[in-house]
C-alpha positions as CSV (number, residue, x, y, z in Angstrom):
1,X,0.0,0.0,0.0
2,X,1.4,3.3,-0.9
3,X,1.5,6.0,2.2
4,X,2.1,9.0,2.5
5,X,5.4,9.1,3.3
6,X,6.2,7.4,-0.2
7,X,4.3,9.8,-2.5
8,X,6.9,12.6,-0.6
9,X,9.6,10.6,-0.9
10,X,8.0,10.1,-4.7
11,X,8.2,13.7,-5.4
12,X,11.8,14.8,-3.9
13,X,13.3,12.5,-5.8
14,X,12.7,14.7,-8.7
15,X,11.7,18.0,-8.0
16,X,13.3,20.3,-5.0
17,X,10.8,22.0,-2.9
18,X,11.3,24.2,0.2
19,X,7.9,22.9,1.9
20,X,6.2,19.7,1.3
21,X,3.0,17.8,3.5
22,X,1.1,15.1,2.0
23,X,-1.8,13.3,4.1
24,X,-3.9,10.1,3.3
25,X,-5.6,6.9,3.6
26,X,-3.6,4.7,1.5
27,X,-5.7,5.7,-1.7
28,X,-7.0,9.1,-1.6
29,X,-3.8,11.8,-0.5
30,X,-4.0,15.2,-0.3
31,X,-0.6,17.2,-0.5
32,X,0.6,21.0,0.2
33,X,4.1,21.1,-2.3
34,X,5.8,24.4,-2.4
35,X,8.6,24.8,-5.4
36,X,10.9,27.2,-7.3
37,X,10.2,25.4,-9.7
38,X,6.8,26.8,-9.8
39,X,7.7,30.2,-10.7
40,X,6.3,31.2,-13.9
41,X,3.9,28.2,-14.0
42,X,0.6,28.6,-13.9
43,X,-1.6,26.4,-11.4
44,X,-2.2,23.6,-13.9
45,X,1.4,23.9,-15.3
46,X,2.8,23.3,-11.8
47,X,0.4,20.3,-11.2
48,X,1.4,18.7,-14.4
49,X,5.2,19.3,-13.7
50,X,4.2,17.2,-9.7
51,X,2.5,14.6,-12.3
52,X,5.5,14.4,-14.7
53,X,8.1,14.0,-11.8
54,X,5.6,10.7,-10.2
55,X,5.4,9.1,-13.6
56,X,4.5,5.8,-13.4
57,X,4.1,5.9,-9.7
58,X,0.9,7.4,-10.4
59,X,-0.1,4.1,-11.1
60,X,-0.1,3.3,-7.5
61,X,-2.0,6.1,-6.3
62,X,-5.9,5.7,-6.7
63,X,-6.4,10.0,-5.8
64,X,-3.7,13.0,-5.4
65,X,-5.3,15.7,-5.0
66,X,-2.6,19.0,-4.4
67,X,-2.1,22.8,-3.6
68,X,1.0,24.1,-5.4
69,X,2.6,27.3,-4.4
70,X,5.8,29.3,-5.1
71,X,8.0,30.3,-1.9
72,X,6.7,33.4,-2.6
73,X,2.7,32.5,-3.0
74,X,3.8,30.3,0.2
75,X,4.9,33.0,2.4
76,X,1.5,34.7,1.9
77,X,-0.1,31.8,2.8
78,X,1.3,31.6,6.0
């Protein structure tokens, strides 16, 4: 069963990110990923570049549903 810890383990691997959180119950995960990477993107852009780095891992996860913010649209978050 994939966890929560794996899908963030999932995502570090390939994309760097000064703030991540991701919650679930072994098939529907919610996740808070904050990126520089995200700069420039628009909110669909940055949820396709999450989607990209999980690949075929994506396969193993039944519902991700995110919030993606730059450190900047993070800081006004918080």
């Amino acid at each position: 069963m994939v966890t929560p810890e794996n899908i963030k383990a999932y995502i570090l691997q390939g994309l760097a990110c000064e703030h991540i959180a991701v919650e679930g119950d072994g098939r529907h995960f919610d996740a808070v990923i904050v990126s520089k990477a995200f700069e420039g993107k628009g909110v669909l852009q940055q949820q396709r570049l999450v989607f990209q780095v999980l690949g075929d891992k994506m396969e193993e996860i039944h519902a991700l549903s995110m919030k993606t913010f730059t450190p900047e649209q993070w800081r006004k978050q918080t």
